[in-house]
C-alpha positions as CSV (number, residue, x, y, z in Angstrom):
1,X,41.9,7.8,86.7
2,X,42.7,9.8,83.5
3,X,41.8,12.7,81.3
4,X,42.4,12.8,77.3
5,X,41.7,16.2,75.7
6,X,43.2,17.3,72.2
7,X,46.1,19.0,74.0
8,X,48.8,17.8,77.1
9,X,48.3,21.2,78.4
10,X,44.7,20.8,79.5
11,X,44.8,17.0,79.7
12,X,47.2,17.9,82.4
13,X,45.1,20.2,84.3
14,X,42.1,18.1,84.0
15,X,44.2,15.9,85.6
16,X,45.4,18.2,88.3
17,X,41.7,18.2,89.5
18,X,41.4,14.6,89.9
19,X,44.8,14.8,92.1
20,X,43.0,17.4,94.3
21,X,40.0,15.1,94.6
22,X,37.7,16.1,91.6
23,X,35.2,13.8,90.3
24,X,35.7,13.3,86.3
25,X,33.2,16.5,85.9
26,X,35.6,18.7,87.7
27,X,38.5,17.2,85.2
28,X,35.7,17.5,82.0
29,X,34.7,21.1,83.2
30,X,38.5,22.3,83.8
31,X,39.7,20.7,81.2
32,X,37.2,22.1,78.5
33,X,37.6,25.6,79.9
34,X,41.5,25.2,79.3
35,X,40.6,24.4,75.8
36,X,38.4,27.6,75.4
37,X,42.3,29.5,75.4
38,X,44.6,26.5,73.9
39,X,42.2,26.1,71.0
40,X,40.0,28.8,70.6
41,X,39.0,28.4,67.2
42,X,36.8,24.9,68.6
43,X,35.1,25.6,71.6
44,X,34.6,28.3,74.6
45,X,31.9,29.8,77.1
46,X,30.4,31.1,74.0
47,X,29.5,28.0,72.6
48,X,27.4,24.5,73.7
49,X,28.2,20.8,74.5
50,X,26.8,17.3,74.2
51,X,28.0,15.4,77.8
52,X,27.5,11.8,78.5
53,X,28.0,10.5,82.0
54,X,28.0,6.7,83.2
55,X,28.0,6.9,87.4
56,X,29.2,4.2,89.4
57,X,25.7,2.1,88.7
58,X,26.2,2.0,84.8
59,X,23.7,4.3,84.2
60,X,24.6,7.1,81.4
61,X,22.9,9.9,81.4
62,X,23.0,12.4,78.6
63,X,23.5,16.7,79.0
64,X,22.9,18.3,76.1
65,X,23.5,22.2,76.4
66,X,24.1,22.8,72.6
67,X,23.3,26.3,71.5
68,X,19.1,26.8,70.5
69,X,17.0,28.9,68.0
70,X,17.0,32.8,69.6
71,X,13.6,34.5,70.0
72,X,14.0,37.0,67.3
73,X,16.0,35.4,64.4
74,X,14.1,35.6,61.1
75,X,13.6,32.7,58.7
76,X,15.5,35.5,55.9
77,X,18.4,35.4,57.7
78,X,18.8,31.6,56.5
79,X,18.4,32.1,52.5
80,X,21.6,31.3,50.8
81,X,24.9,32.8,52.4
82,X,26.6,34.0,48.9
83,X,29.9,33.7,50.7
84,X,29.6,30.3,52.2
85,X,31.7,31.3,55.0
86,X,28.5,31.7,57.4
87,X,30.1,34.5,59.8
88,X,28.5,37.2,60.9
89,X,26.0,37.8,64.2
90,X,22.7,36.7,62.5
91,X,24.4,32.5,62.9
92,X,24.5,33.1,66.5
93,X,22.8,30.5,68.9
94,X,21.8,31.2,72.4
95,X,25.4,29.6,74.4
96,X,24.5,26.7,76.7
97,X,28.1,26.0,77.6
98,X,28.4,27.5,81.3
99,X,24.6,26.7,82.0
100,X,25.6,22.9,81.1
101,X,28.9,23.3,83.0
102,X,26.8,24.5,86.2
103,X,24.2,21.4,85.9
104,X,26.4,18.8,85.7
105,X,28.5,20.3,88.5
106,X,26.3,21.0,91.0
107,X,25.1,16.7,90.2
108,X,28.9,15.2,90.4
109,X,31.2,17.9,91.5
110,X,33.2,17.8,94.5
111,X,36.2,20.6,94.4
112,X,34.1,24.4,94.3
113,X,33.2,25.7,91.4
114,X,35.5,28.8,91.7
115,X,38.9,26.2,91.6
116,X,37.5,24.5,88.1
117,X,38.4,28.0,86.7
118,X,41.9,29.2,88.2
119,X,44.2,27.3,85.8
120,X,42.4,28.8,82.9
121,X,42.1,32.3,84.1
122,X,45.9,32.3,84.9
123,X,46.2,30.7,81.2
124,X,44.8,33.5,79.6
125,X,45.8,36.4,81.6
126,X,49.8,35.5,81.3
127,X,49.5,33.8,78.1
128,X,50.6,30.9,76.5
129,X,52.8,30.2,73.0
130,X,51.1,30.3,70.0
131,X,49.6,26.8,69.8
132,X,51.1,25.3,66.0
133,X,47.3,23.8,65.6
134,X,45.9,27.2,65.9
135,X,48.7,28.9,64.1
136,X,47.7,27.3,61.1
137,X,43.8,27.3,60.8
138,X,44.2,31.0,61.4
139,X,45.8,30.8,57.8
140,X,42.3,29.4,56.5
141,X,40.6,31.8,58.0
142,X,43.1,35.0,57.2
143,X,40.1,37.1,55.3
144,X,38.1,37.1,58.4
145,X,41.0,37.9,60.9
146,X,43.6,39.8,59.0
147,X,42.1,41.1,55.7
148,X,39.2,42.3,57.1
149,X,39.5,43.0,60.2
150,X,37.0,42.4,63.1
151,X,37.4,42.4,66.9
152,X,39.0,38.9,66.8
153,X,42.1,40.4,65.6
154,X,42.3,42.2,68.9
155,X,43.7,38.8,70.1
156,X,44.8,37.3,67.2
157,X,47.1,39.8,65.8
158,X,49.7,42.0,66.8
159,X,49.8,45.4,66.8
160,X,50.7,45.6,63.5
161,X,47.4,43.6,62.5
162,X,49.7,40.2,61.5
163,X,48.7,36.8,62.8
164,X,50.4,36.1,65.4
165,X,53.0,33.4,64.8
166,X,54.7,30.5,66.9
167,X,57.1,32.4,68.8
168,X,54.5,35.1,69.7
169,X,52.6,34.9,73.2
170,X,48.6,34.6,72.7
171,X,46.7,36.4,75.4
172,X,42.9,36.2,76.3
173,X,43.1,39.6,79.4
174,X,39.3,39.9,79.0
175,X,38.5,36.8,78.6
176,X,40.1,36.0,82.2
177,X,38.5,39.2,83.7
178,X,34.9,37.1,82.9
179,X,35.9,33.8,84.2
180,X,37.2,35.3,87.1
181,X,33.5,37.1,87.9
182,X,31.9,33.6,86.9
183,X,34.1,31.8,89.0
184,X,32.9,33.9,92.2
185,X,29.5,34.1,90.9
186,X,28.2,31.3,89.3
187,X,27.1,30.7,85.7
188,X,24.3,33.9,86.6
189,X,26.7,36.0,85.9
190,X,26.5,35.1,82.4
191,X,22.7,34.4,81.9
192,X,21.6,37.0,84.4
193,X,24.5,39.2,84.9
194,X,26.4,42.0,83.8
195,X,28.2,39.7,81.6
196,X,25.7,38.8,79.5
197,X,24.5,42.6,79.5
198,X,27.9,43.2,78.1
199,X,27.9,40.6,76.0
200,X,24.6,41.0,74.5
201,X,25.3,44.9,73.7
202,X,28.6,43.4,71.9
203,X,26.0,41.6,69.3
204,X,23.6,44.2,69.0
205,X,26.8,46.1,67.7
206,X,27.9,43.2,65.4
207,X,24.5,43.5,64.2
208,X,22.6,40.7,66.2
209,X,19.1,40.3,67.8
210,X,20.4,37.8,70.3
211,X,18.6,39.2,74.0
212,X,19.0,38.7,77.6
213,X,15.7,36.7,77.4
214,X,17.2,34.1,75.5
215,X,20.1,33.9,77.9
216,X,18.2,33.4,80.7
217,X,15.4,30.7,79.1
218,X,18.2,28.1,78.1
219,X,17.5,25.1,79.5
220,X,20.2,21.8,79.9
221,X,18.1,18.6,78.2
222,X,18.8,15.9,80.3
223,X,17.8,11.7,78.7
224,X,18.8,8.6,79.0
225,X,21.4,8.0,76.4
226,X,20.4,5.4,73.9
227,X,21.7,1.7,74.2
228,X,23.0,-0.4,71.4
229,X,24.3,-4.3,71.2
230,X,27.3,-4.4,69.3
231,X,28.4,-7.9,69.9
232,X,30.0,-8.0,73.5
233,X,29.6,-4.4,73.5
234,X,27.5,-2.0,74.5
235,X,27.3,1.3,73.2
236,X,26.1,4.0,75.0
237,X,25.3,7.1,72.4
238,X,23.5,10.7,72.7
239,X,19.6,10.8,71.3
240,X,18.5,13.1,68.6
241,X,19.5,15.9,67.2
242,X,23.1,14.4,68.2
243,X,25.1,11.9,65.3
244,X,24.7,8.9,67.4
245,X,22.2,7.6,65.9
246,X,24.1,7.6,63.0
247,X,27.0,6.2,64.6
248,X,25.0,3.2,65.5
249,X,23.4,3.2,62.0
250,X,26.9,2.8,60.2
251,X,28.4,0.1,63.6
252,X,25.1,-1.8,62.5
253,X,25.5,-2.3,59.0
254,X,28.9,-3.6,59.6
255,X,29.0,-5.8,62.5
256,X,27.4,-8.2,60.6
257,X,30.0,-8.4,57.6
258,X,32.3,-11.6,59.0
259,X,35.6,-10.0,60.2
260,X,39.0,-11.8,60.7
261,X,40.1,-10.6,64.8
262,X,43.6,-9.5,65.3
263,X,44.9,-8.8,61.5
264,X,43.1,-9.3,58.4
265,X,45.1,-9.8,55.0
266,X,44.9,-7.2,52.7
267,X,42.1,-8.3,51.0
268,X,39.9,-8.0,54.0
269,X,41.0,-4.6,54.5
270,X,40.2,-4.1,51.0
271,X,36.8,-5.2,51.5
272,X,35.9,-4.2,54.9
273,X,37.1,0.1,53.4
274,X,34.9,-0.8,50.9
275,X,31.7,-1.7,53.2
276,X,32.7,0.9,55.4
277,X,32.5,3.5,53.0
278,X,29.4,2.3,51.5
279,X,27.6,2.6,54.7
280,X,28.8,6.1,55.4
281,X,27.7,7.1,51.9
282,X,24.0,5.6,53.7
283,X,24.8,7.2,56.7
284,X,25.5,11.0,55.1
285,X,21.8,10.5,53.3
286,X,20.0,9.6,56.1
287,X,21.9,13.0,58.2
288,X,18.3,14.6,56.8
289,X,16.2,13.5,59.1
290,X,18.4,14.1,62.2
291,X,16.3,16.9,64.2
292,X,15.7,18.0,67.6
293,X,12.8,15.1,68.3
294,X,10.9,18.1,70.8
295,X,10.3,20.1,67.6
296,X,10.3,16.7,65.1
297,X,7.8,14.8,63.9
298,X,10.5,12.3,62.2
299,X,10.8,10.5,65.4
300,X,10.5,6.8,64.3
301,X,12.4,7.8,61.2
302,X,15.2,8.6,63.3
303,X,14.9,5.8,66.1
304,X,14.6,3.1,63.1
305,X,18.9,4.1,62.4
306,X,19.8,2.2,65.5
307,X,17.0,-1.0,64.9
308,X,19.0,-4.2,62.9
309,X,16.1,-4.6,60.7
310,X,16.8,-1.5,58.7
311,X,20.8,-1.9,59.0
312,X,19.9,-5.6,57.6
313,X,18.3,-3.6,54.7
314,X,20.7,-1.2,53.7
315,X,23.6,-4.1,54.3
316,X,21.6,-6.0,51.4
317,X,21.6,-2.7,49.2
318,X,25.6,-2.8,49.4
319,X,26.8,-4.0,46.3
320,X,30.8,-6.5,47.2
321,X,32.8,-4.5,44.4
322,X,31.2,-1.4,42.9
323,X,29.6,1.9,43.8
324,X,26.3,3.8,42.6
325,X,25.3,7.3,41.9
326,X,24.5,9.9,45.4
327,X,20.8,9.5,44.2
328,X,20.9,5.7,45.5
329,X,22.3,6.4,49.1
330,X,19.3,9.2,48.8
331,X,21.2,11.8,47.5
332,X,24.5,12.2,49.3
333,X,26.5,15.2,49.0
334,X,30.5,15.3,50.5
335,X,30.2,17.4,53.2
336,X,32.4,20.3,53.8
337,X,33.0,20.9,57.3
338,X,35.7,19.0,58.9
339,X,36.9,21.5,61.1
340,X,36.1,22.5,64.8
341,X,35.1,21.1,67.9
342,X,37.1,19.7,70.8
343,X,36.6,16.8,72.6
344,X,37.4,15.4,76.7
345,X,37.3,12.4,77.8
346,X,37.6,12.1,82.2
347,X,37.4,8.6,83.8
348,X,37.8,9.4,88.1
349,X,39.0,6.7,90.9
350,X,35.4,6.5,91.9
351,X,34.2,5.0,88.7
352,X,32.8,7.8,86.9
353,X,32.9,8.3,83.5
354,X,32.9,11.6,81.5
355,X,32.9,11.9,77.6
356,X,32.3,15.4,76.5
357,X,32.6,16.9,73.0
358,X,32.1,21.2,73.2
359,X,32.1,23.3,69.6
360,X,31.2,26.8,68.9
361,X,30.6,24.7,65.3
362,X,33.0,26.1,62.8
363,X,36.5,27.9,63.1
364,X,36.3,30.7,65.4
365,X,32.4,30.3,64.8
366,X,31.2,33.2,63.1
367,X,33.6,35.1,63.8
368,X,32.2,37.5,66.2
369,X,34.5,38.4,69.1
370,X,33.1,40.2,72.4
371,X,35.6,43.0,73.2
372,X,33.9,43.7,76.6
373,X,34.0,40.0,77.5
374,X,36.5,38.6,75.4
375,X,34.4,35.7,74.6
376,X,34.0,34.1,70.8
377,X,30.6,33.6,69.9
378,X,29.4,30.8,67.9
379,X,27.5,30.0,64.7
380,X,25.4,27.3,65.5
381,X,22.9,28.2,63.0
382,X,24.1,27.1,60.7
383,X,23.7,23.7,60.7
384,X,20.2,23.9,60.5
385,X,21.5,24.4,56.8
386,X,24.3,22.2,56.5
387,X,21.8,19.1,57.3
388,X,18.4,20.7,55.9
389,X,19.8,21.8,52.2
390,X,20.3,19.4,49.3
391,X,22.8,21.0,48.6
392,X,25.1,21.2,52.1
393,X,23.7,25.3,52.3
394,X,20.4,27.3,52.8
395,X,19.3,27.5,49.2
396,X,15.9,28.8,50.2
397,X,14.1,30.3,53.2
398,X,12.4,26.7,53.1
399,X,16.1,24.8,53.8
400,X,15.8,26.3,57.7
401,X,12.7,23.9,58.2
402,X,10.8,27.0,60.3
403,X,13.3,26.0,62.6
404,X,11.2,27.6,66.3
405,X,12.7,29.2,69.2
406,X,14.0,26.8,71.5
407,X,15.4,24.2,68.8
408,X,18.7,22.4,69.0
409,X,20.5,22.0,65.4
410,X,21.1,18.7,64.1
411,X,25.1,17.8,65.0
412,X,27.6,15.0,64.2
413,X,28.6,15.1,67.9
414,X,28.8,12.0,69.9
415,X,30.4,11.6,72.8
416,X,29.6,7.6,73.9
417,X,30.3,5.2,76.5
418,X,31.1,1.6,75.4
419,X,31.1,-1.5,78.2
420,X,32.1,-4.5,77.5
421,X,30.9,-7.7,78.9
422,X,34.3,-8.5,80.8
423,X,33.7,-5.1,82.5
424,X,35.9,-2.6,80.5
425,X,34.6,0.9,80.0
426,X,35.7,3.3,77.2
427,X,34.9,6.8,77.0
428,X,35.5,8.1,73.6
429,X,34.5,11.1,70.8
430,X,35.8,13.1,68.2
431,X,36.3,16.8,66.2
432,X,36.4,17.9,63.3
433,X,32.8,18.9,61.8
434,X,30.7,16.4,59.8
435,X,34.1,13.5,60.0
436,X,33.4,12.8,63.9
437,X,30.9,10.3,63.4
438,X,32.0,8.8,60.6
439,X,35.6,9.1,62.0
440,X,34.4,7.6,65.3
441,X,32.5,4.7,63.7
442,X,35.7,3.2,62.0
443,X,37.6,3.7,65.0
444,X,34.9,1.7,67.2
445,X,35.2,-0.4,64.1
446,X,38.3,-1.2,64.7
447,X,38.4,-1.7,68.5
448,X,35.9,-4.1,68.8
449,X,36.1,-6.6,66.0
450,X,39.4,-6.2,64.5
451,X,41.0,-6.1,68.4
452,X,43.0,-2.8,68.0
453,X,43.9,-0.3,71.0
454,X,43.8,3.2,71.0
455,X,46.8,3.4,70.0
């Protein structure tokens, strides 16, 4: 048994759970939730997840509660954000986080719901040091916290309206007043509840049209994950509008290249950087056509990524020892978000198998901050632009697609599953904005035909 989140802290309770007899949801679920206060700037109950789950068959089944398109957002509130910093209420997406957390409990949990939630709440009502991590992207997004002040600095300051700094304690008092009424009540609290009455009159303050109807339509999307051969391996990855198909498109270009196990020479390195770059370059052109397949009609487009034929193709379109212009990988542009997420990874004595990446998408999301609940609200919507625009932004009304109510935006999440043929299982995902596929693909590239650990 073991948990792996992006701190010991919650890694440790995650693993607390699994001591008490927890199945690797209770360890995801607690886990995540301790993240919502170590790291809030990634992930929280305001936010939306992508889970995949293998149970003791090998089946892997994926939950995807990102955040959707609200009933009354307006295609102008997509036109070009001058600022490029996308805050604000209009970016909000309906939260799927506790809704997810509920399905997938009430499927594989054993410990109640209410005990997934007391390590948290005690967390945030008595406080914790200022994490370093968080400490410092609070200094990239100072303007929003500090210079022009918003509700967020009612935890991220002190009184005198300063970041708080490393030897300062960071407190979430509301924050733990809400789990504690969702840990007695159940995720209706928030979608049915006073809490989301509360939080819903916070963004109508901020400015926002999110309602209580979109709260309580959101729906968990539950598929099959998507299987790809990768040698002895097989890879388990999230469907559309997730990045796994774009995982498998870059794994598929290279597995083919001839790689030396254990450790190649410097040339080969040289090379193989120089393929794997190439394909990402591929990869980032084809993130275009990554949509929510209910509201798609780029369906085959999409399922061709993870088909060898059209790896094959591009492979051939890879020139040994030079480059081209973004026009011929179809007009890449270097993304700019590589910040954000979280990411757990729970494997339980009974076999089953947990990896689960959560975001409220970029740091501190929008920046809206629910006094009444103290929850941190995300801004989803935004990367409806980040992947729709030629440019990386919502040039024109057009770039947001007529995204409808209901849609998931596209997303380089992917939390996969790999199995080898001897038996072995790996859980494994990543953060950090538009980098986690392409992050995650030279890591997988690495374990399974160069022979690396983790490690």
């Amino acid at each position: 048994a073991a948990v792996a989140a992006d701190s010991k802290l919650c890694s440790d309770i995650g693993k607390e759970m699994l001591l008490q007899g927890g199945s690797a949801v209770d360890g995801a679920i607690a886990a995540l939730l301790c993240t919502s206060v170590v790291n809030p700037q990634s992930m929280g109950i305001g936010g939306g997840s992508i889970l995949a789950i293998r149970n003791k068959t090998g089946n892997v089944t994926v939950y995807n509660f990102r955040e959707t398109v609200p009933k009354n957002s307006t295609l102008s509130l997509f036109v070009y954000n001058v600022d490029l910093n996308f805050a604000g209420s209009q970016w909000i997406g309906v939260p799927g986080e506790l809704r997810g957390y509920e399905a997938v409990h009430k499927l594989y949990g054993k410990l109640p719901w209410a005990k997934l939630f007391e390590p948290t709440i005690k967390l945030a009502r008595k406080g914790i040091p200022m994490p370093p991590y968080l400490s410092q992207r609070m200094v990239i997004k100072r303007d929003i916290i500090q210079l022009k002040p918003t509700a967020l600095s009612e935890v991220l300051c002190n009184k005198n309206n300063v970041s708080l700094g490393k030897e300062e304690i960071l407190k979430f008092p509301k924050l733990a007043e809400t789990m504690e009424t969702i840990a007695k009540q159940g995720a209706d609290a928030f979608y049915n509840g006073m809490i989301g009455q509360d939080l819903i009159q916070d963004i109508k303050n901020a400015g926002g049209t999110l309602s209580m109807e979109d709260l309580r339509s959101f729906k968990v999307q539950v598929e099959n994950a998507w299987t790809v051969p990768l040698g002895n391996i097989r890879m388990h990855i999230p469907p559309p509008p997730s990045g796994g198909p774009l995982l498998a498109f870059i794994l598929g270009i290279m597995k083919d290249y001839p790689f030396t196990a254990g450790s190649p020479n410097v040339n080969e390195k040289i090379q193989m950087y120089h393929h794997y770059i190439e394909a990402v370059k591929f990869a980032n052109g084809q993130k275009k056509n990554i949509r929510d397949p209910i509201f798609s009609d780029r369906k085959v487009t999409i399922k061709n990524m993870t088909c060898q034929s059209f790896s094959n193709r591009i492979r051939k379109m890879i020139s040994p020892n030079s480059t081209h212009e973004n026009t011929y990988y179809n007009n890449v542009e270097p993304p700019f978000d590589n910040f954000g997420t979280t990411h757990v990874s729970v494997m339980d004595q009974n076999g089953l198998v947990v990896s689960a990446t959560s975001t409220i998408n970029q740091l501190f999301g929008g920046a809206v901050y629910s006094p009444r609940t103290g929850i941190i609200l995300n801004n989803e919507l935004a990367d409806f632009c980040f992947h729709n625009a030629t440019n990386n932004f919502c040039s024109t009304a057009h770039d947001f697609c007529l995204s409808p109510v209901g849609e998931r935006p596209p997303s380089s999440m992917a939390p996969t599953i790999l199995e080898s043929k001897s038996g072995g299982v790996l859980a494994i995902g990543g953060s950090g904005g538009s980098m986690i596929t392409t992050a995650m693909a030279l890591v997988n590239l690495n374990l399974i035909f160069f022979d690396s650990n983790i490690e």
